[in-house]
C-alpha positions in Angstrom: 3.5 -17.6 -11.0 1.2 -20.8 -11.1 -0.8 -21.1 -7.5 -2.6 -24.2 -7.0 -5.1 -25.1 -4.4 -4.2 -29.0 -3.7 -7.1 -31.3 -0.9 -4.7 -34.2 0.0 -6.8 -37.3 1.7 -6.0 -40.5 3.2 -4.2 -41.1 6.5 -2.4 -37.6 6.2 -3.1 -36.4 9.8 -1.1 -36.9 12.7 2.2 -38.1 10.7 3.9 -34.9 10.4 2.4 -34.0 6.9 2.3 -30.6 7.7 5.6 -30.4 9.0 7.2 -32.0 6.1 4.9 -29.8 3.9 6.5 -27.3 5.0 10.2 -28.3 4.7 9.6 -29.3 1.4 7.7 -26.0 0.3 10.7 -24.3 1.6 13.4 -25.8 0.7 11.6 -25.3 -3.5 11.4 -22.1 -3.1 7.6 -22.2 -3.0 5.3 -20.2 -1.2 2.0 -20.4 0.5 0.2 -22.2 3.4 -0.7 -25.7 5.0 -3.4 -26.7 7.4 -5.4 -29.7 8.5 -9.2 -29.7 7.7 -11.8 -31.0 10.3 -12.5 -33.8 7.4 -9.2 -35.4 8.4 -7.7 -33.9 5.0 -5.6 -31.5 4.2 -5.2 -28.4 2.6 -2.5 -26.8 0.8 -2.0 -23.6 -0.9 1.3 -23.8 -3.5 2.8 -20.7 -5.4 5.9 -20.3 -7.3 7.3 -21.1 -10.5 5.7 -23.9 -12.8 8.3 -26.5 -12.5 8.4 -26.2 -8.7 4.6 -26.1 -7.9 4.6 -29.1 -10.6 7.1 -31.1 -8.6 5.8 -30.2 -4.9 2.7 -31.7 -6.3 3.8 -35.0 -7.0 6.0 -35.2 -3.7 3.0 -34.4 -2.2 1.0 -37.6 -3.5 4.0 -39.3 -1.5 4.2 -37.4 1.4 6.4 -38.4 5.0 7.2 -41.9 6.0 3.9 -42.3 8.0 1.5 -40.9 5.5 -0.7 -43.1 3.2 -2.3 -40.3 0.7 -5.3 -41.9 -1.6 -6.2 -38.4 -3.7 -5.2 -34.9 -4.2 -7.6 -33.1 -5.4 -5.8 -29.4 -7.5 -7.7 -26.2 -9.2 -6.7 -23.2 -9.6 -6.3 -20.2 -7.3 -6.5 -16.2 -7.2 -5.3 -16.5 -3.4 -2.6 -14.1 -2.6 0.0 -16.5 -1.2 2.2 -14.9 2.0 5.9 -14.4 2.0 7.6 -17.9 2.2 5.3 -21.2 3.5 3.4 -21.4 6.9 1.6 -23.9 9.2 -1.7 -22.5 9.6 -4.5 -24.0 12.1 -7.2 -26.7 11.6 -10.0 -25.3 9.7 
């Protein structure tokens, strides 16, 4: 299982990234967490198989409709991910 620790910025708040993050993270089969980070980012945990992390990654560097994303920053992780993908609160 590949987990990946992903810092998306740009204008990625307030136009339903996490909400789509988590549709899409569902819908792959992936599991883990979103949030937004006081910084105006936001924060993803992704784990699942190679192929799926690989391709949540790059939908993520398009995100919704509303979102402009500039970087994603992605590093490893030892996190335990949770059964299936969650909202989680600003941080």
């Amino acid at each position: 299982m590949k987990v990946r620790l992903l810092r998306i910025r740009g204008r990625v708040q307030g136009v339903w990234y996490r909400g789509w993050a988590v549709e899409e993270a569902t819908r792959r089969g992936i599991r883990g967490w979103v949030r937004n980070r006081g910084d105006g980012s936001v924060e993803a945990l992704l784990a699942g198989e190679d192929v799926k992390v690989d391709d949540m990654i790059l939908a993520c560097r398009q995100g919704p409709p509303l979102a402009k994303v500039d970087s994603i920053s992605s590093e490893a992780s030892a996190e335990d991910p949770p059964k299936g993908f969650e909202q989680r609160p600003t941080t």
